[in-house]
Backbone as XML, in Angstrom:
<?xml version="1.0"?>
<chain id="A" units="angstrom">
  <residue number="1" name="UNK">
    <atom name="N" x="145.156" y="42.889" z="98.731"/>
    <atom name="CA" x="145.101" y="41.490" z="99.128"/>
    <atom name="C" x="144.052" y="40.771" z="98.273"/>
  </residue>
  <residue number="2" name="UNK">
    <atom name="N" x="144.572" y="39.496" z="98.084"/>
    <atom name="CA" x="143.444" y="38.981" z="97.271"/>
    <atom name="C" x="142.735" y="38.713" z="98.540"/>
  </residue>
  <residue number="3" name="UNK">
    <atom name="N" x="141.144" y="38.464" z="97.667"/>
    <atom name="CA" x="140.271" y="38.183" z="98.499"/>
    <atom name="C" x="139.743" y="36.580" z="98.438"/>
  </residue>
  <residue number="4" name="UNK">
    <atom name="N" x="140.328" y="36.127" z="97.307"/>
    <atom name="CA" x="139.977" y="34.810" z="97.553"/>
    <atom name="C" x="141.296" y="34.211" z="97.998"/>
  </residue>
  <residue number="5" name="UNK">
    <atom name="N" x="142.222" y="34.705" z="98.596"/>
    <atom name="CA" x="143.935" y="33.964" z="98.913"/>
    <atom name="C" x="143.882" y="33.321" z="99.412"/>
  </residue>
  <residue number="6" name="UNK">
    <atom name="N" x="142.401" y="32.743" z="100.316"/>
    <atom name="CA" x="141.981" y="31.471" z="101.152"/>
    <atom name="C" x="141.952" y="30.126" z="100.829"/>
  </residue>
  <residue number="7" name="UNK">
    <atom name="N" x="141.543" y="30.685" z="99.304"/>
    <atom name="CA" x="140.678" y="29.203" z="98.704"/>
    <atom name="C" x="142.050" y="29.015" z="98.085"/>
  </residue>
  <residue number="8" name="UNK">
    <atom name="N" x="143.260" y="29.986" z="97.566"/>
    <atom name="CA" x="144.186" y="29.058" z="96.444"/>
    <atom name="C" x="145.008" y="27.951" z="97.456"/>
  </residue>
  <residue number="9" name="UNK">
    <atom name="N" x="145.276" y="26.867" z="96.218"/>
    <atom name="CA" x="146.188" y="26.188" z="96.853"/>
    <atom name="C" x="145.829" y="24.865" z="97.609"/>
  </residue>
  <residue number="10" name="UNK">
    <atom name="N" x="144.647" y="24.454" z="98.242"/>
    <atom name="CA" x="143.775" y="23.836" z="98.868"/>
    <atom name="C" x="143.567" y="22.310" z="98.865"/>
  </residue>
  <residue number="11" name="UNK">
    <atom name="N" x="144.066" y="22.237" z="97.336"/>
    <atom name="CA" x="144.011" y="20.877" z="96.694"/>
    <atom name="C" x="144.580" y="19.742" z="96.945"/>
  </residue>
  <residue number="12" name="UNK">
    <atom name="N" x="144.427" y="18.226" z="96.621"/>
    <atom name="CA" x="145.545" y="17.485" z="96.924"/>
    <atom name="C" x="146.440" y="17.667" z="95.612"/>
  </residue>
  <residue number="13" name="UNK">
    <atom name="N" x="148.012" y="17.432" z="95.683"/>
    <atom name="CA" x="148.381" y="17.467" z="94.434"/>
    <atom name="C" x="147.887" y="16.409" z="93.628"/>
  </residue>
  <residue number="14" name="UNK">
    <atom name="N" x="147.880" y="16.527" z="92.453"/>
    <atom name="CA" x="147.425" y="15.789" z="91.335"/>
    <atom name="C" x="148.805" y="14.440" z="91.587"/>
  </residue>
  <residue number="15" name="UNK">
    <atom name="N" x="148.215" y="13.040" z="91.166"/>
    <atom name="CA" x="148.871" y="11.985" z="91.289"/>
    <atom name="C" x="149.655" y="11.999" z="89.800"/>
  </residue>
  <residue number="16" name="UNK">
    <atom name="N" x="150.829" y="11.671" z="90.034"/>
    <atom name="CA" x="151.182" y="11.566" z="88.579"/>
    <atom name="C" x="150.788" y="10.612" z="87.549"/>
  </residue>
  <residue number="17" name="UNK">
    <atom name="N" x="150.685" y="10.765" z="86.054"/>
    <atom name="CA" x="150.013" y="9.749" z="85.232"/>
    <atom name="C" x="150.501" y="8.600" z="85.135"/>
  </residue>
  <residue number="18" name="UNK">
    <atom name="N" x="152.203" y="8.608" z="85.220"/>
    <atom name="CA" x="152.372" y="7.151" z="85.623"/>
    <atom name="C" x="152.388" y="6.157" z="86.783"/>
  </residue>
  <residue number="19" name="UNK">
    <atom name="N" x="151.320" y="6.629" z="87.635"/>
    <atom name="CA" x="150.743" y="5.949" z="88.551"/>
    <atom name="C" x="149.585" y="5.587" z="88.678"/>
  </residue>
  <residue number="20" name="UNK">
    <atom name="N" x="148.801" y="6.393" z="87.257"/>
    <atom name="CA" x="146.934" y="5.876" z="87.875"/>
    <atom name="C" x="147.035" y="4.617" z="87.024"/>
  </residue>
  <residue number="21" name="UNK">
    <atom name="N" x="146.088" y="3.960" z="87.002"/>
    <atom name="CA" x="145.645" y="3.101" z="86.328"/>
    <atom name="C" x="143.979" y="3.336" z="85.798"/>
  </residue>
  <residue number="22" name="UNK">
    <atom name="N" x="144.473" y="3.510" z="84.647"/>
    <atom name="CA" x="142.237" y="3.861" z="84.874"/>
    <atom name="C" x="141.179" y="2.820" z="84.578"/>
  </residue>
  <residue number="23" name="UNK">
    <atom name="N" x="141.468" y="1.758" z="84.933"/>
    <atom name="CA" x="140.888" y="0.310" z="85.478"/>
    <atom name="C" x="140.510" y="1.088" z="86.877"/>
  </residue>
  <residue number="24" name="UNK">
    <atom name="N" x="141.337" y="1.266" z="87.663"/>
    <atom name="CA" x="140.686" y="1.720" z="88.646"/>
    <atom name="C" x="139.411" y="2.692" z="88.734"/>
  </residue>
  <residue number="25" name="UNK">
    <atom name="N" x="139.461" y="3.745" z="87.918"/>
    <atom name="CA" x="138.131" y="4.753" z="87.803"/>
    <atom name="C" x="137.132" y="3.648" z="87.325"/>
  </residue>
  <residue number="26" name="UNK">
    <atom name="N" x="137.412" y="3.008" z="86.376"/>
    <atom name="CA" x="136.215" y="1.779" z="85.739"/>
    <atom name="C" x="135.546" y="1.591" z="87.116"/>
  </residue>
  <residue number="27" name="UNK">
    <atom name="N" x="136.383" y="0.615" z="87.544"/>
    <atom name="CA" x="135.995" y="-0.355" z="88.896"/>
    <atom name="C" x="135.436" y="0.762" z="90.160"/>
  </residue>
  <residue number="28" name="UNK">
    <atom name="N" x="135.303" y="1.688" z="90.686"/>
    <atom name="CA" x="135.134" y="2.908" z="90.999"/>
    <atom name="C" x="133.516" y="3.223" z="90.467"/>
  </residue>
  <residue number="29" name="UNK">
    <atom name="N" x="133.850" y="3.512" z="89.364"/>
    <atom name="CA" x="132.330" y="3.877" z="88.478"/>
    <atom name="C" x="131.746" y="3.504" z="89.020"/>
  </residue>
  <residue number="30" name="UNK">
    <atom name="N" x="131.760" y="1.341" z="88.422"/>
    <atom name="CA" x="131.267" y="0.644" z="88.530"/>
    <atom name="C" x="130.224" y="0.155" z="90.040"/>
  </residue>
  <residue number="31" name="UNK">
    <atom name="N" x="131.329" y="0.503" z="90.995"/>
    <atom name="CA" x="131.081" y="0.380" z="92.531"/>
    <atom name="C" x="129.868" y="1.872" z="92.856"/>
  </residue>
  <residue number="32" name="UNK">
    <atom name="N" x="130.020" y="2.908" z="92.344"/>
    <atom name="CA" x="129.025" y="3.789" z="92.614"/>
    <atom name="C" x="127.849" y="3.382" z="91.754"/>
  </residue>
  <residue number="33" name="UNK">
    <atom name="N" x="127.649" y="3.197" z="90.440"/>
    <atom name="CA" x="126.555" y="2.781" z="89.804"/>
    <atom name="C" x="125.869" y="1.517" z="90.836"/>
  </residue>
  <residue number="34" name="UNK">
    <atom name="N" x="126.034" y="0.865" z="91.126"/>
    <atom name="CA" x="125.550" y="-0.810" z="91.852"/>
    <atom name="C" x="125.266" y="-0.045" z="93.207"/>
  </residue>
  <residue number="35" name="UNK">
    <atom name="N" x="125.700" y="1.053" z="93.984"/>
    <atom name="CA" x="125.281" y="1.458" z="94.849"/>
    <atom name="C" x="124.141" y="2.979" z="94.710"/>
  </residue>
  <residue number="36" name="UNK">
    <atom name="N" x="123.526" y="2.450" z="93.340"/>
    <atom name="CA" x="122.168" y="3.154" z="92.855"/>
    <atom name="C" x="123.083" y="4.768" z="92.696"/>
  </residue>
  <residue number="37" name="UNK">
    <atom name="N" x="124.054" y="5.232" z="92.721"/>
    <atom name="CA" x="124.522" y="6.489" z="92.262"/>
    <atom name="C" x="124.344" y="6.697" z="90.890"/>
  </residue>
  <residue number="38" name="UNK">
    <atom name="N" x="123.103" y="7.049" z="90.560"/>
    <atom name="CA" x="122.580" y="7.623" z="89.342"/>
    <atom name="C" x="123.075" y="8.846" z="88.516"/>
  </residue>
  <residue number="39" name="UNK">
    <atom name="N" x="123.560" y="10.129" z="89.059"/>
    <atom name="CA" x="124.349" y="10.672" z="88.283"/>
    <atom name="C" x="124.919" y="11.307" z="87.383"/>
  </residue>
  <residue number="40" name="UNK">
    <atom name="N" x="124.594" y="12.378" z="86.856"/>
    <atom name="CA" x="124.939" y="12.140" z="85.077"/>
    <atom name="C" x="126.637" y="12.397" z="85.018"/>
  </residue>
  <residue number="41" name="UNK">
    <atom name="N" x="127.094" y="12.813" z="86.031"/>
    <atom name="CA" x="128.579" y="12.918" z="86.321"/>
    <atom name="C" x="128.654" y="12.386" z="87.441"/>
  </residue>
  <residue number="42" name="UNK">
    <atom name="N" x="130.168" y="11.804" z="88.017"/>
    <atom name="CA" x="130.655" y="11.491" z="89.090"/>
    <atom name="C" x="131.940" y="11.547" z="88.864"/>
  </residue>
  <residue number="43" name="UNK">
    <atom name="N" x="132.483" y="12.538" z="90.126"/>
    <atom name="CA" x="133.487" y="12.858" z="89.976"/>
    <atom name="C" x="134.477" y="11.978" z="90.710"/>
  </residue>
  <residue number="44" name="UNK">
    <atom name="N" x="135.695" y="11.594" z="90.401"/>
    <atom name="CA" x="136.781" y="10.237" z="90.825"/>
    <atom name="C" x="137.990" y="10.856" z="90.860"/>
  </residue>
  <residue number="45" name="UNK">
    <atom name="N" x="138.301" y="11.156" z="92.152"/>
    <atom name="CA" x="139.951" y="11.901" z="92.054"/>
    <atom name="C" x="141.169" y="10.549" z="92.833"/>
  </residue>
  <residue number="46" name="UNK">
    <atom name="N" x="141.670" y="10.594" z="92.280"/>
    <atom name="CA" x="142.922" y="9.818" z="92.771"/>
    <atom name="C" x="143.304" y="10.070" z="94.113"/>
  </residue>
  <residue number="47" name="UNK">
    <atom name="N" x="143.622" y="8.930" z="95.174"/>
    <atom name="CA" x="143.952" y="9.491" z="96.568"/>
    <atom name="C" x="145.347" y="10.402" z="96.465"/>
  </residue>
  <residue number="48" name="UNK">
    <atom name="N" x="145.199" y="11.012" z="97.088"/>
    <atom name="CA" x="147.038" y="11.718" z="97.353"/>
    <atom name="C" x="148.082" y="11.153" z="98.508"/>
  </residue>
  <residue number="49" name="UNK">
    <atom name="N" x="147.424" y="9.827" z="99.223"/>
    <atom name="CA" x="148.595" y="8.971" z="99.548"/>
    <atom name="C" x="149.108" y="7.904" z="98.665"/>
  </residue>
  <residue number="50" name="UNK">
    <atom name="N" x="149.964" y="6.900" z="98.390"/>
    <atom name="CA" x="150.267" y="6.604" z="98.306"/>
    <atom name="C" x="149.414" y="4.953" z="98.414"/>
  </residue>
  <residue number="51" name="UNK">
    <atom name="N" x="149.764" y="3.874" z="97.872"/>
    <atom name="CA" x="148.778" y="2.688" z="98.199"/>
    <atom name="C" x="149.854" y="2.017" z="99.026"/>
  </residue>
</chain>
């Protein structure tokens, strides 16, 4: 048995590319920087519903 068979799978599916817009990650960024999220990464995943 695997021992990690817990963790696979877990994820939301990935949104497809012809649906993001990455104006949105901008605007996103943007909204965490102004709320002092300093950072040297920040991670931005696409919702997995639907808008």
């Amino acid at each position: 048995m695997d021992e990690h068979a817990e963790h696979h799978m877990h994820m939301a599916p990935a949104a497809s590319n012809s649906t993001l817009n990455p104006a949105l990650f901008d605007s996103v960024l943007a909204a965490a920087r102004s709320a002092n999220i300093e950072a040297a990464k920040v991670e931005i995943r696409p919702s997995s519903k639907p808008e």
